[in-house]
PDB file of N, CA, C, O and CB in Angstrom:
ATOM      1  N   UNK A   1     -12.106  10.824  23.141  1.00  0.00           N
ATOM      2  CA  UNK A   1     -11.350  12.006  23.514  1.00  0.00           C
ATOM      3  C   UNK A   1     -10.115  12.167  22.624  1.00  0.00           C
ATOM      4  O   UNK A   1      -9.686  13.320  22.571  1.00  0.00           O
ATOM      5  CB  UNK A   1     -10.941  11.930  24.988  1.00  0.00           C
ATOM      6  N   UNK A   2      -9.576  11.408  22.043  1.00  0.00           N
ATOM      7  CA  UNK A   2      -8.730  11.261  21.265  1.00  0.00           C
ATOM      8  C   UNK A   2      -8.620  11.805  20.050  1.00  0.00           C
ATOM      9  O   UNK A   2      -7.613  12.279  19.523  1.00  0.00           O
ATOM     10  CB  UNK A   2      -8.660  10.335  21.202  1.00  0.00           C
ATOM     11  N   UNK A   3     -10.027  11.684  19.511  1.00  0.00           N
ATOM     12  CA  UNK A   3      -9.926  11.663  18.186  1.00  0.00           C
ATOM     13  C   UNK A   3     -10.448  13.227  18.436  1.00  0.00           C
ATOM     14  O   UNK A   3     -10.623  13.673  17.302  1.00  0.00           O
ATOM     15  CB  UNK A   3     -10.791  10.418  17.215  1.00  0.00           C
ATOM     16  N   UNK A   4     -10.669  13.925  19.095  1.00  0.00           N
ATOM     17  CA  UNK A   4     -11.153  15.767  19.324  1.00  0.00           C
ATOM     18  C   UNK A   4      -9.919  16.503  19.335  1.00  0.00           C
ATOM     19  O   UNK A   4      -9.550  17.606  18.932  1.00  0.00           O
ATOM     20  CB  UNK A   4     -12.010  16.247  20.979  1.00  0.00           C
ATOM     21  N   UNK A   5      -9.366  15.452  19.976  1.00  0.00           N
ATOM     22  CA  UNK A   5      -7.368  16.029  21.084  1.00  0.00           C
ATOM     23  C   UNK A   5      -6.475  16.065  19.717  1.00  0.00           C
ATOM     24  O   UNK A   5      -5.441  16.732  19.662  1.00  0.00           O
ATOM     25  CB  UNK A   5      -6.233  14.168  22.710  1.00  0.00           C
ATOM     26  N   UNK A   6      -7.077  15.103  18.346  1.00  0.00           N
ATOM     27  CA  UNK A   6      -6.154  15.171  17.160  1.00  0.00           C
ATOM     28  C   UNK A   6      -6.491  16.101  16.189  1.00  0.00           C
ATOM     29  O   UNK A   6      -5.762  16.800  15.486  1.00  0.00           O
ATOM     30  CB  UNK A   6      -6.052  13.951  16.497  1.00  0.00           C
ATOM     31  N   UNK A   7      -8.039  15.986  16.267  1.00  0.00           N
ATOM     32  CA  UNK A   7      -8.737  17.110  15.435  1.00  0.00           C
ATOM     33  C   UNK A   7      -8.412  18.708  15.868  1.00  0.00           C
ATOM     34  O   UNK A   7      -8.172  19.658  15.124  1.00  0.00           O
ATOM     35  CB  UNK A   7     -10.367  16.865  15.592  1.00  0.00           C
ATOM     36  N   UNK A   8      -8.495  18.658  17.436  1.00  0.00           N
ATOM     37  CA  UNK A   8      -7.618  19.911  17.407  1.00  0.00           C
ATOM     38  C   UNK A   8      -6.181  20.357  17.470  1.00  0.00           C
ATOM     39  O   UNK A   8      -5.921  21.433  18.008  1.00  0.00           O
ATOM     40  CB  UNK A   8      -7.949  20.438  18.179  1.00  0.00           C
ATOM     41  N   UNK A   9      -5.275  19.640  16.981  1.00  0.00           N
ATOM     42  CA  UNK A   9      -4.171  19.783  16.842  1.00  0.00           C
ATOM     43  C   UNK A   9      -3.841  20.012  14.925  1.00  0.00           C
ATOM     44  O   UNK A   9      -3.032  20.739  14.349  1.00  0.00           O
ATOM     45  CB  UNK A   9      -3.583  18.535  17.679  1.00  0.00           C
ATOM     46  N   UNK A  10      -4.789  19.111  14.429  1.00  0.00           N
ATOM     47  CA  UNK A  10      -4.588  19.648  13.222  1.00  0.00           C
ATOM     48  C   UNK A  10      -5.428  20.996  13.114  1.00  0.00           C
ATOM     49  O   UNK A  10      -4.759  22.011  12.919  1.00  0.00           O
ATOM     50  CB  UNK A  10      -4.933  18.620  12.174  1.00  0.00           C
ATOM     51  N   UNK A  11      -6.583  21.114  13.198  1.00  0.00           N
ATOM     52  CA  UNK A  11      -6.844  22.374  12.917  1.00  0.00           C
ATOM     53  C   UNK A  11      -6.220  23.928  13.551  1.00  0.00           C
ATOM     54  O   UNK A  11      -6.739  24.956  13.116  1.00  0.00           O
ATOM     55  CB  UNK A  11      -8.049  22.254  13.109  1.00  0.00           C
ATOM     56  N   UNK A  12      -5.292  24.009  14.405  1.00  0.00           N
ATOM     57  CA  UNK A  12      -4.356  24.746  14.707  1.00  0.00           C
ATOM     58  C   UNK A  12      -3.020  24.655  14.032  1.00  0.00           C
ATOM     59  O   UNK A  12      -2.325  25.668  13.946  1.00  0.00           O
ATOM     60  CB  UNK A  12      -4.274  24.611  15.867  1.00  0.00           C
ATOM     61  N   UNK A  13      -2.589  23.429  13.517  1.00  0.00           N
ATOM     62  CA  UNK A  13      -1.818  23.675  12.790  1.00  0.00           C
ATOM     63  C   UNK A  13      -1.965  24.340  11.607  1.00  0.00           C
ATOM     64  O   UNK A  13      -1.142  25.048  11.025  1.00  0.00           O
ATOM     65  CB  UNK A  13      -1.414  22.861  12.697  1.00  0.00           C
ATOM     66  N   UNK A  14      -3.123  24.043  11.290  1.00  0.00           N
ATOM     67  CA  UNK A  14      -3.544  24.651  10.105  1.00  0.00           C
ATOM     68  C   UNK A  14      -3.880  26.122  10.034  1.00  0.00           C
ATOM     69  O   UNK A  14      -3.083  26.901   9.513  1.00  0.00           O
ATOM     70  CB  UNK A  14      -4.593  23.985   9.711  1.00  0.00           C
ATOM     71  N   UNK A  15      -4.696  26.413  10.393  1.00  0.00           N
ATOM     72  CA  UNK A  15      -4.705  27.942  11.318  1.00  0.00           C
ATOM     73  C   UNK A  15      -3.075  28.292  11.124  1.00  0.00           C
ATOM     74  O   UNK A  15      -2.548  28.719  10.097  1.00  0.00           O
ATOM     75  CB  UNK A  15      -5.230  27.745  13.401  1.00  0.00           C
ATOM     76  N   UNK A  16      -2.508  28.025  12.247  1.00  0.00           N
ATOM     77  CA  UNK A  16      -0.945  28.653  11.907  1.00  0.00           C
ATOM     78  C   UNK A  16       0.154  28.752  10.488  1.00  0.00           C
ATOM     79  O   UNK A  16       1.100  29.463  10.150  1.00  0.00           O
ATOM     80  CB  UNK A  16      -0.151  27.881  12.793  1.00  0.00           C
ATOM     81  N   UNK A  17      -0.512  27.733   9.992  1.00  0.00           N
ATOM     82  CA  UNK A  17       0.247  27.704   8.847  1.00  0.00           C
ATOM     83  C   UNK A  17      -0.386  28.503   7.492  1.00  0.00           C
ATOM     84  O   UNK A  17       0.185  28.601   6.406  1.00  0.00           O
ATOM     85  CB  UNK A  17       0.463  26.235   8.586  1.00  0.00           C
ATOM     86  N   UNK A  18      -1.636  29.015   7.824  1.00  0.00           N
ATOM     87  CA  UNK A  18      -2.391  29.526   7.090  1.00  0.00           C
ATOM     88  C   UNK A  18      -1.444  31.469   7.237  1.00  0.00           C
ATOM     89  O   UNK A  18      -1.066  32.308   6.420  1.00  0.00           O
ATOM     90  CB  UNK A  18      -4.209  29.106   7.731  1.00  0.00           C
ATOM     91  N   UNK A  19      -1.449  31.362   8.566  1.00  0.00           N
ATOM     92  CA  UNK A  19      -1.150  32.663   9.045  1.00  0.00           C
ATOM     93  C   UNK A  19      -0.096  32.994   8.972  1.00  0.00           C
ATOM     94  O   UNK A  19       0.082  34.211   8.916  1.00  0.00           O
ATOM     95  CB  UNK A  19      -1.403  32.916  10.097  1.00  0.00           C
ATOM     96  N   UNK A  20       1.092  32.093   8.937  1.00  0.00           N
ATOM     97  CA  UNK A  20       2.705  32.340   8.662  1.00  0.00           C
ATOM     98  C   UNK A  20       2.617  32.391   6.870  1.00  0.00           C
ATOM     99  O   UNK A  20       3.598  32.809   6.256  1.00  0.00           O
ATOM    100  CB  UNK A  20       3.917  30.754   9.415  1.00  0.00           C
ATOM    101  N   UNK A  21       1.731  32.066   6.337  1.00  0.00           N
ATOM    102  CA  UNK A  21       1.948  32.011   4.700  1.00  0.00           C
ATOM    103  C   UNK A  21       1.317  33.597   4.232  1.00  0.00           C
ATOM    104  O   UNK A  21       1.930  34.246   3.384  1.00  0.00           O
ATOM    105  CB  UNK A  21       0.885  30.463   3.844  1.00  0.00           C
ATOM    106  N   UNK A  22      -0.050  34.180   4.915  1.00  0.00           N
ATOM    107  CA  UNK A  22      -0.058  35.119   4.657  1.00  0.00           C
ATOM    108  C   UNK A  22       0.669  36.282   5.152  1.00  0.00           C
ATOM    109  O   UNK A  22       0.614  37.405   4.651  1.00  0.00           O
ATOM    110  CB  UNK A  22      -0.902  35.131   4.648  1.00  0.00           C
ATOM    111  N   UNK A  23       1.248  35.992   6.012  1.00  0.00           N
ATOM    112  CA  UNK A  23       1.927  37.690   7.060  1.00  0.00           C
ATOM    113  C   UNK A  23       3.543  37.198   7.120  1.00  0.00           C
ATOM    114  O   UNK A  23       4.397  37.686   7.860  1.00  0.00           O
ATOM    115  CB  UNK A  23       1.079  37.958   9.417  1.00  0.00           C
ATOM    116  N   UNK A  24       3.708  36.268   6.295  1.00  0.00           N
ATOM    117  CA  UNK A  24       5.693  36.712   6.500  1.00  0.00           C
ATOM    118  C   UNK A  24       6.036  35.891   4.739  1.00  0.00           C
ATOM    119  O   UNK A  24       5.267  35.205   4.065  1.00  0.00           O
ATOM    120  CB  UNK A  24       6.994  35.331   8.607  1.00  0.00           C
ATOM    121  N   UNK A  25       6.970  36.170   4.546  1.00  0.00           N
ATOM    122  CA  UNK A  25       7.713  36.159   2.728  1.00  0.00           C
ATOM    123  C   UNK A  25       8.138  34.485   3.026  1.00  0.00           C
ATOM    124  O   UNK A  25       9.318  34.369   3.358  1.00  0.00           O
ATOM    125  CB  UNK A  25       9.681  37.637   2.256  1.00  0.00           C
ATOM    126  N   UNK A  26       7.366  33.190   2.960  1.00  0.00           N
ATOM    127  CA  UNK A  26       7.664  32.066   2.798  1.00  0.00           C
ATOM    128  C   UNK A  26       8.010  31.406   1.683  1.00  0.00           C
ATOM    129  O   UNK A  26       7.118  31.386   0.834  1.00  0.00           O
ATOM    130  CB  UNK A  26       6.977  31.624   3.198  1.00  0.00           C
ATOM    131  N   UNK A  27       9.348  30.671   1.306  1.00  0.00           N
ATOM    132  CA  UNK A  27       9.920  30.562  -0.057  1.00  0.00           C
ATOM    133  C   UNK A  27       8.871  29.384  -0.307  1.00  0.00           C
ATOM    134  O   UNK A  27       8.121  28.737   0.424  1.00  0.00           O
ATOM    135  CB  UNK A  27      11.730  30.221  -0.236  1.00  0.00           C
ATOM    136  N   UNK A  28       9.172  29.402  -1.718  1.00  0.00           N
ATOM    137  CA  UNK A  28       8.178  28.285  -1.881  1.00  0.00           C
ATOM    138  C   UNK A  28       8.904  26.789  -2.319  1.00  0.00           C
ATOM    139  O   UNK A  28       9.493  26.543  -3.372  1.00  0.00           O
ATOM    140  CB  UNK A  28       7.077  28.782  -3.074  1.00  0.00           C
ATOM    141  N   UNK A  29       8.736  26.155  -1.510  1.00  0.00           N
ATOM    142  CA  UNK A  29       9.146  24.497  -1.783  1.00  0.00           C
ATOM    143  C   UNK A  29       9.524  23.933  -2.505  1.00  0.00           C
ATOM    144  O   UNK A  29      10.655  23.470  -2.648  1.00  0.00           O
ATOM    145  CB  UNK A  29       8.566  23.748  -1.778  1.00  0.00           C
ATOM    146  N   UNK A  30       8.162  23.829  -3.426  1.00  0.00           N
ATOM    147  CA  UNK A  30       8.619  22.871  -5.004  1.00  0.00           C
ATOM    148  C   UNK A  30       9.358  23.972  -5.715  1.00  0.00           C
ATOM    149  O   UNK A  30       9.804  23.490  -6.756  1.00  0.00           O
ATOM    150  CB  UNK A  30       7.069  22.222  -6.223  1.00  0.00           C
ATOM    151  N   UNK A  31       9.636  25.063  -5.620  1.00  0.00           N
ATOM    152  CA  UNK A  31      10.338  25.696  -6.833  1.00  0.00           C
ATOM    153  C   UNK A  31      11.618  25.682  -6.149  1.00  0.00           C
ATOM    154  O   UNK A  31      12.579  25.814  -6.907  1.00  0.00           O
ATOM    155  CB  UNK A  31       9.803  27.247  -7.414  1.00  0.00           C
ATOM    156  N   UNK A  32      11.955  25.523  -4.580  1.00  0.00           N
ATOM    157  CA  UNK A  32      13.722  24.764  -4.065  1.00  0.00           C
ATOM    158  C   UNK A  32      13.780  23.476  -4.487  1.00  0.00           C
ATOM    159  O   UNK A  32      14.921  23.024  -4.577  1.00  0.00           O
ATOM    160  CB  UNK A  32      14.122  24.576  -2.245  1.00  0.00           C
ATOM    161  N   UNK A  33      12.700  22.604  -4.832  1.00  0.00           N
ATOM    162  CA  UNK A  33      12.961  21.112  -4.880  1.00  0.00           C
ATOM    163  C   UNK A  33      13.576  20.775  -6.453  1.00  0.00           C
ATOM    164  O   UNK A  33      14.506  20.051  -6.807  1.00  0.00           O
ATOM    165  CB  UNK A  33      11.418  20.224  -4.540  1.00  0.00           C
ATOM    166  N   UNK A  34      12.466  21.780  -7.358  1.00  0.00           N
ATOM    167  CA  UNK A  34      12.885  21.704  -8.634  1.00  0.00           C
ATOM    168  C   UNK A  34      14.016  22.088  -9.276  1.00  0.00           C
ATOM    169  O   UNK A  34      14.561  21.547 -10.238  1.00  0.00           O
ATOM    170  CB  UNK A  34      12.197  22.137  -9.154  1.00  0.00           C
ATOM    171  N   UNK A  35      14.342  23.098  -8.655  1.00  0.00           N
ATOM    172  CA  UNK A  35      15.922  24.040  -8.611  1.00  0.00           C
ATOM    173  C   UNK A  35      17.221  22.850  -8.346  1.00  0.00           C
ATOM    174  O   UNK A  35      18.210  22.587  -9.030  1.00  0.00           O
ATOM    175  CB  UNK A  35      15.942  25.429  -6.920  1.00  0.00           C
ATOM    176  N   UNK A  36      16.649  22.202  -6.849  1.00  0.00           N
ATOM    177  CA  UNK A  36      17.751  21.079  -6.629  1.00  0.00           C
ATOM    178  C   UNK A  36      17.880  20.068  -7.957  1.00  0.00           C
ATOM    179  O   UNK A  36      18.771  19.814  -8.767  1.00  0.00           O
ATOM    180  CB  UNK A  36      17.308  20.118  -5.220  1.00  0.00           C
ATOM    181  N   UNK A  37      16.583  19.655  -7.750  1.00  0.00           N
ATOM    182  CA  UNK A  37      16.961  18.533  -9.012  1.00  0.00           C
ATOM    183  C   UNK A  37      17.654  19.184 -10.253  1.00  0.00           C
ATOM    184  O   UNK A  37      18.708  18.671 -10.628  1.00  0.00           O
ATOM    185  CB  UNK A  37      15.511  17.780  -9.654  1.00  0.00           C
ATOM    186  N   UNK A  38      17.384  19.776 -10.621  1.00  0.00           N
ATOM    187  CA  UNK A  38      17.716  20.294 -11.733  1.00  0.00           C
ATOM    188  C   UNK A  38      19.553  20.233 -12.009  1.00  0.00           C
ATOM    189  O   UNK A  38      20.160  19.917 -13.033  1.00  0.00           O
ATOM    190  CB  UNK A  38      17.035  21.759 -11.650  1.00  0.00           C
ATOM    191  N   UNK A  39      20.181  20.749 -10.410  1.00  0.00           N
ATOM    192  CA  UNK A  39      21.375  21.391  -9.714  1.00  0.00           C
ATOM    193  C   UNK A  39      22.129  19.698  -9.855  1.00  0.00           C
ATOM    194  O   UNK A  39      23.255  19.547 -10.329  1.00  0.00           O
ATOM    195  CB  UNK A  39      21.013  22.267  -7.783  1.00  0.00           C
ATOM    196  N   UNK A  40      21.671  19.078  -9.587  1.00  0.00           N
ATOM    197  CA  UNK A  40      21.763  17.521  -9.523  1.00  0.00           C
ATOM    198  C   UNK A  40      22.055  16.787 -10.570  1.00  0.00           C
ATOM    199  O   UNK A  40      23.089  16.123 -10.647  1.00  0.00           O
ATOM    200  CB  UNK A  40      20.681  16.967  -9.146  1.00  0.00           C
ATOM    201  N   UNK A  41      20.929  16.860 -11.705  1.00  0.00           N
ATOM    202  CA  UNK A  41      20.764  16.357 -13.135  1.00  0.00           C
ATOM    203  C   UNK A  41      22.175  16.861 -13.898  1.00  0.00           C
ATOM    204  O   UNK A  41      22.882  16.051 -14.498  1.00  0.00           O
ATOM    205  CB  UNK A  41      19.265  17.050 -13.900  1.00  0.00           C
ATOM    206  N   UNK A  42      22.471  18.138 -13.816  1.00  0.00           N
ATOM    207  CA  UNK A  42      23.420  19.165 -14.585  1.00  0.00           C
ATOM    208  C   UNK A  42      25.062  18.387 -13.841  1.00  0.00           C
ATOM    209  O   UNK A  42      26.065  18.127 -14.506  1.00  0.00           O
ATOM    210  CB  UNK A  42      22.975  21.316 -14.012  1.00  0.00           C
ATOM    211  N   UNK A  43      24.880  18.145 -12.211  1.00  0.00           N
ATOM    212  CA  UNK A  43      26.221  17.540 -11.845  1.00  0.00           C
ATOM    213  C   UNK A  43      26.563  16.083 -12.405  1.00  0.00           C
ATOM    214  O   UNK A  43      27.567  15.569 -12.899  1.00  0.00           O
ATOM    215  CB  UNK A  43      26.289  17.473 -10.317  1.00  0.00           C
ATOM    216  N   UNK A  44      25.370  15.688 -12.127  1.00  0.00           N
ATOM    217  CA  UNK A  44      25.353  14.114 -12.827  1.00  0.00           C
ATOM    218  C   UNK A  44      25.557  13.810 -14.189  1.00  0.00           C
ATOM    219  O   UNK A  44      25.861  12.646 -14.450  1.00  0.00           O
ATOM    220  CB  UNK A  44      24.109  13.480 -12.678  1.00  0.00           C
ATOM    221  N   UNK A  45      25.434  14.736 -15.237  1.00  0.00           N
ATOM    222  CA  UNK A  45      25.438  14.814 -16.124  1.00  0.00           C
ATOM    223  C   UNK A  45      26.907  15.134 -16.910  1.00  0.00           C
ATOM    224  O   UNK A  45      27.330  14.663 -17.965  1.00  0.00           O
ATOM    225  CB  UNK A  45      24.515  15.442 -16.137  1.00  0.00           C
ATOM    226  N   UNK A  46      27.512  16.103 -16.003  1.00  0.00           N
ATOM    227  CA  UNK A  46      28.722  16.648 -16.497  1.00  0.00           C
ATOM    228  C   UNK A  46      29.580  15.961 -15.701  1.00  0.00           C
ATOM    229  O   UNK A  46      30.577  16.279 -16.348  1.00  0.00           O
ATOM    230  CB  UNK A  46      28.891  18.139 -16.451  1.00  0.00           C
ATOM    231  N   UNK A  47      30.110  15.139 -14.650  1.00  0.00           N
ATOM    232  CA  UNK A  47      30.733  14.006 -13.931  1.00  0.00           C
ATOM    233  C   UNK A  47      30.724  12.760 -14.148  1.00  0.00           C
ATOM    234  O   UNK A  47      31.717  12.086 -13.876  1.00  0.00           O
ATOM    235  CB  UNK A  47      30.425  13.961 -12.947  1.00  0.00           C
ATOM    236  N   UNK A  48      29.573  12.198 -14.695  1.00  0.00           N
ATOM    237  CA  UNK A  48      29.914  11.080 -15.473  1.00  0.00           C
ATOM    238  C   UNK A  48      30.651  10.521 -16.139  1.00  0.00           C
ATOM    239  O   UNK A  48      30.927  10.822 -17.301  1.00  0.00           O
ATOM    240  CB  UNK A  48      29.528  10.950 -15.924  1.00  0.00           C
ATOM    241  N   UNK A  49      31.265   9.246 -15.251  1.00  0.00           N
ATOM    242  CA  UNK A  49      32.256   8.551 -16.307  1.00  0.00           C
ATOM    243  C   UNK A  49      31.867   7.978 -17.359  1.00  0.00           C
ATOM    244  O   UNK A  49      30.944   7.180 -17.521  1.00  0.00           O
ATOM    245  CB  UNK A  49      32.955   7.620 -15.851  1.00  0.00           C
ATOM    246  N   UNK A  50      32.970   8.624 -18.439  1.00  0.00           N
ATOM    247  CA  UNK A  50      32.771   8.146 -19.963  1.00  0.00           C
ATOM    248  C   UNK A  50      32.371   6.420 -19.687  1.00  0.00           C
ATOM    249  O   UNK A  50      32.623   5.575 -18.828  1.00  0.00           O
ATOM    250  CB  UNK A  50      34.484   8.420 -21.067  1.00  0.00           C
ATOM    251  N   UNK A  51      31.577   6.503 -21.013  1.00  0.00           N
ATOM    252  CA  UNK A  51      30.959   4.776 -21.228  1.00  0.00           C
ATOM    253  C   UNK A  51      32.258   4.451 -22.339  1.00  0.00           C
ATOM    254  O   UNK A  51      32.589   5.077 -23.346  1.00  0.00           O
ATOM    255  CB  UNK A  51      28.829   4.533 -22.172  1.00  0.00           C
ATOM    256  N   UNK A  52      32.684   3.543 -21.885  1.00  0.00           N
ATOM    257  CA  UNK A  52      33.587   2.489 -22.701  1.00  0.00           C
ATOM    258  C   UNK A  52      33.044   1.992 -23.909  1.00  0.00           C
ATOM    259  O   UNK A  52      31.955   1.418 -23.896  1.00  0.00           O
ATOM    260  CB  UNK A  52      33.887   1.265 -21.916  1.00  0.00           C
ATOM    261  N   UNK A  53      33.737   2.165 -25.028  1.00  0.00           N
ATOM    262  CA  UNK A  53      33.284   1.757 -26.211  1.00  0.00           C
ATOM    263  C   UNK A  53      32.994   0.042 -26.566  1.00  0.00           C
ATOM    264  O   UNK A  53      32.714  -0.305 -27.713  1.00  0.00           O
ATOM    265  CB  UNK A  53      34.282   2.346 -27.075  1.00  0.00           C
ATOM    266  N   UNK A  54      33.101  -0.936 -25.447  1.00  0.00           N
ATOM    267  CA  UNK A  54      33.499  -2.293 -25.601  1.00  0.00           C
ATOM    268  C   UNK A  54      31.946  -2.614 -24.431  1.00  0.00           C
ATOM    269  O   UNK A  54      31.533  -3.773 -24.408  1.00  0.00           O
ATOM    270  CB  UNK A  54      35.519  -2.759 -25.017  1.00  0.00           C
ATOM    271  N   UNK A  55      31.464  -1.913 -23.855  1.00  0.00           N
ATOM    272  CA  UNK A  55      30.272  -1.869 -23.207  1.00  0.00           C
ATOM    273  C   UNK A  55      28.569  -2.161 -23.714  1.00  0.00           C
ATOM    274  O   UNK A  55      27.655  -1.381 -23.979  1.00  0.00           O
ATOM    275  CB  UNK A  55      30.419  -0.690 -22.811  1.00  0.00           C
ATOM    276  N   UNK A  56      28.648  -3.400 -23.701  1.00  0.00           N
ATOM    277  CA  UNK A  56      26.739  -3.229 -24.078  1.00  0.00           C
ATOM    278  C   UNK A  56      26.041  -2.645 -23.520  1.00  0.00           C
ATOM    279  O   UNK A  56      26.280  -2.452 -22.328  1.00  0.00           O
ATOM    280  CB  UNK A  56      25.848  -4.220 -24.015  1.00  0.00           C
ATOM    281  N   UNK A  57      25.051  -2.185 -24.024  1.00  0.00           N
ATOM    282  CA  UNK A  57      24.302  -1.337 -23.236  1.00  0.00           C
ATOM    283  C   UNK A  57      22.725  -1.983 -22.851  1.00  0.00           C
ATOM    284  O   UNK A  57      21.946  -1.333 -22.153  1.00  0.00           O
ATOM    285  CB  UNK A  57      24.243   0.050 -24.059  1.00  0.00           C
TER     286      UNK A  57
END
């Protein structure tokens, strides 16, 4: 009974998520995730403390 009670919980999720992607303006994910990193790389990049000239690397 379990394994019907899970099977139908995913396949309604799925169903729903099928149906919120076609009938309403859903942003898309990886292009916020890539945006962040990116937003990240550029802070990290320009905040970095100078490397000391007496520093091995």
């Amino acid at each position: 009974m379990g394994l019907i009670r899970s099977c139908f919980h995913l396949m309604a999720g799925t169903v729903f998520g099928v149906y919120v992607a076609q009938n309403y303006n859903v942003p898309n994910i990886q292009k916020l995730i890539n945006t962040g990193l990116v937003i990240a790389r550029h802070m990290e990049e320009n905040y970095r403390k100078p490397k000391k000239p007496d520093d091995p690397q």
